[in-house]
C-alpha positions as CSV (number, residue, x, y, z in Angstrom):
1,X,-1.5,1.0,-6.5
2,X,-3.4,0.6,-9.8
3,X,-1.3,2.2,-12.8
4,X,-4.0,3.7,-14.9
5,X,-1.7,4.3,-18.0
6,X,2.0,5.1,-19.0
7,X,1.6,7.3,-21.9
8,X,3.2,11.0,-21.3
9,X,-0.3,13.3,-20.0
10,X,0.9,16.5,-21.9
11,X,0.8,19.4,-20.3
12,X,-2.3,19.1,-17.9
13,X,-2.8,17.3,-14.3
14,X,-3.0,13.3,-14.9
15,X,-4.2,10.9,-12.8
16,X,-1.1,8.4,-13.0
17,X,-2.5,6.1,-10.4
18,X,-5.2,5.5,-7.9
19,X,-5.6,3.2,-4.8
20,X,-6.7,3.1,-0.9
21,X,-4.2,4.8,-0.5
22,X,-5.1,7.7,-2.6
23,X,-4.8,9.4,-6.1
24,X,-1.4,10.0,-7.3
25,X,-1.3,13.4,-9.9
26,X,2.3,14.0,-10.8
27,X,4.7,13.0,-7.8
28,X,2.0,14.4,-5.1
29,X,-0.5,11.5,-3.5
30,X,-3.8,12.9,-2.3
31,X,-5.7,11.1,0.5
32,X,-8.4,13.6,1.1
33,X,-11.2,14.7,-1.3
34,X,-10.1,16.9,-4.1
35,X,-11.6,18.7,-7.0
36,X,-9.1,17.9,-10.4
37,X,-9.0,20.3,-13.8
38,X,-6.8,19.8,-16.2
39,X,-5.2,23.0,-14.7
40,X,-5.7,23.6,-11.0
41,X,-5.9,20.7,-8.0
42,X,-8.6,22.1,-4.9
43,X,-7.4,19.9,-2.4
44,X,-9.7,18.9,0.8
45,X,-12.8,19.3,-0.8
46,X,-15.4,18.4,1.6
47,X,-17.5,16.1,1.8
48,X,-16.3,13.3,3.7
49,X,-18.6,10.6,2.5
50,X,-21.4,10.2,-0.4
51,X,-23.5,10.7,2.9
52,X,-22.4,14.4,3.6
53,X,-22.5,15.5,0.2
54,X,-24.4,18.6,-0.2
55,X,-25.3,21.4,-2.9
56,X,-23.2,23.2,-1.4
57,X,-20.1,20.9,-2.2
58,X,-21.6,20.7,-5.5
59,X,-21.4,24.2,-6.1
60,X,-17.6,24.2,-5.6
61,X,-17.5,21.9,-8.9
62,X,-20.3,23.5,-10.7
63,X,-18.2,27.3,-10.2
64,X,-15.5,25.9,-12.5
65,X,-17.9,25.8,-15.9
66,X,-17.0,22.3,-16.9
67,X,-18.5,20.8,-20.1
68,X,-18.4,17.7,-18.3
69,X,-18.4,17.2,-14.3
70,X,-17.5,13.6,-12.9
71,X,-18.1,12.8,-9.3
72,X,-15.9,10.0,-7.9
73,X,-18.1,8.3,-5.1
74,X,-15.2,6.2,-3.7
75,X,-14.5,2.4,-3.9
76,X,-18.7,1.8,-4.8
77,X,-20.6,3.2,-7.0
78,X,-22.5,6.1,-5.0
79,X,-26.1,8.0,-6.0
80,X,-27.6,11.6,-5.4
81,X,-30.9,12.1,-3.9
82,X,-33.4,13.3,-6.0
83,X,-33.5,16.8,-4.6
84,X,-29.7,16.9,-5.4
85,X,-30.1,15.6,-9.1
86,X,-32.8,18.0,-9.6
87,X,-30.7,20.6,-8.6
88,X,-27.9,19.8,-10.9
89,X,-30.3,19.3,-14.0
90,X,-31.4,23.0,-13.6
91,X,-27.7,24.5,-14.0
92,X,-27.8,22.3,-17.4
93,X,-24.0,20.3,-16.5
94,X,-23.4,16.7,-17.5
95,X,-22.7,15.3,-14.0
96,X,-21.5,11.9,-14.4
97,X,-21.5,9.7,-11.2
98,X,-19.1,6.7,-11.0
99,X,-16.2,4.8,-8.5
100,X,-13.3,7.1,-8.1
101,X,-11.2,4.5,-10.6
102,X,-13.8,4.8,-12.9
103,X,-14.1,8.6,-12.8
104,X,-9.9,9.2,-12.8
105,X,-10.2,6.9,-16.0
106,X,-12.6,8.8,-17.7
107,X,-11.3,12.4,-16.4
108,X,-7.8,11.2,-18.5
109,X,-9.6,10.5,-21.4
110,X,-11.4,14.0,-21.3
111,X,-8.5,16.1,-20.6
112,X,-6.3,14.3,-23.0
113,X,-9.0,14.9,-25.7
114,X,-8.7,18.9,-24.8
115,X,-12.3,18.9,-23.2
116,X,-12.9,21.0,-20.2
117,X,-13.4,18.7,-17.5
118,X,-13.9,18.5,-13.8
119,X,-13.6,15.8,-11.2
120,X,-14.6,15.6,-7.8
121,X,-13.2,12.6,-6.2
122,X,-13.1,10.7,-3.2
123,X,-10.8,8.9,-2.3
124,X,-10.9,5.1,-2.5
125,X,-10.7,4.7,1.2
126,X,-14.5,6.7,1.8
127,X,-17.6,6.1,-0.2
C-alpha cells in the first residue's frame, strides 16, 4: 500500500493510503467506489467502471456543491464523453479527472487547505 503522507489530517476524512487493494480513510479500507468530503464518506457509489459512468452518477457528486470536484478514474487515467463534459460545464463545477492516486493526492491538499472539495473515486483495482 502506497503511504500518501504521515502528517496529522486535522479534523476532516484523509486519504492515508491507497492501493489495489483499496483506499484507506482512517482505520476503514474501501474497495468499492466511494464519494469522499472532508466530512461525510458515500460508500458504493456506482459506477463500476469509467465505462458505466453516467450523469446520473455524476449527479451524486455534483449535489454536494463542491468548489472543486475530482473524479478518480482508477489505476489509468480515464476521459468523459463529450456529451458528459458538456453536461458538467453547464452546472459551472471544476471537475478535475485524474488516476485515483492522483485524485486522493490532490483531494488531501484541498481539504487540508480548508477548500470544499469532493472526490469520487474508484478504486485502483477498476478503471
Amino acid at each position: 500500500m502506497i503511504d500518501l503522507t504521515l502528517e496529522h489530517p486535522g479534523e476532516h476524512h484523509f486519504v492515508h493510503a491507497v492501493d489495489i487493494t483499496g483506499i484507506r480513510i482512517g482505520d476503514s479500507l474501501y474497495s468499492n467506489p466511494i464519494i469522499l468530503t472532508p466530512e461525510q464518506i458515500f460508500e458504493n457509489w456506482a459506477p463500476g467502471s469509467m465505462e458505466e459512468l453516467r450523469l446520473e452518477h455524476l449527479e451524486n457528486l455534483f449535489a454536494l456543491e463542491p468548489e472543486v470536484a475530482l473524479l478518480g478514474t482508477g489505476p489509468n487515467q480515464g476521459f468523459l464523453g463529450r456529451d458528459l463534459m458538456i453536461e458538467v460545464y453547464k452546472r459551472g463545477i471544476g471537475l478535475e479527472i485524474m488516476t485515483t492516486h492522483a485524485a486522493c493526492r490532490t483531494y488531501n491538499i484541498l481539504a487540508s487547505d480548508g477548500r470544499r472539495v469532493a472526490a469520487a473515486l474508484l478504486p485502483m483495482s477498476m478503471g
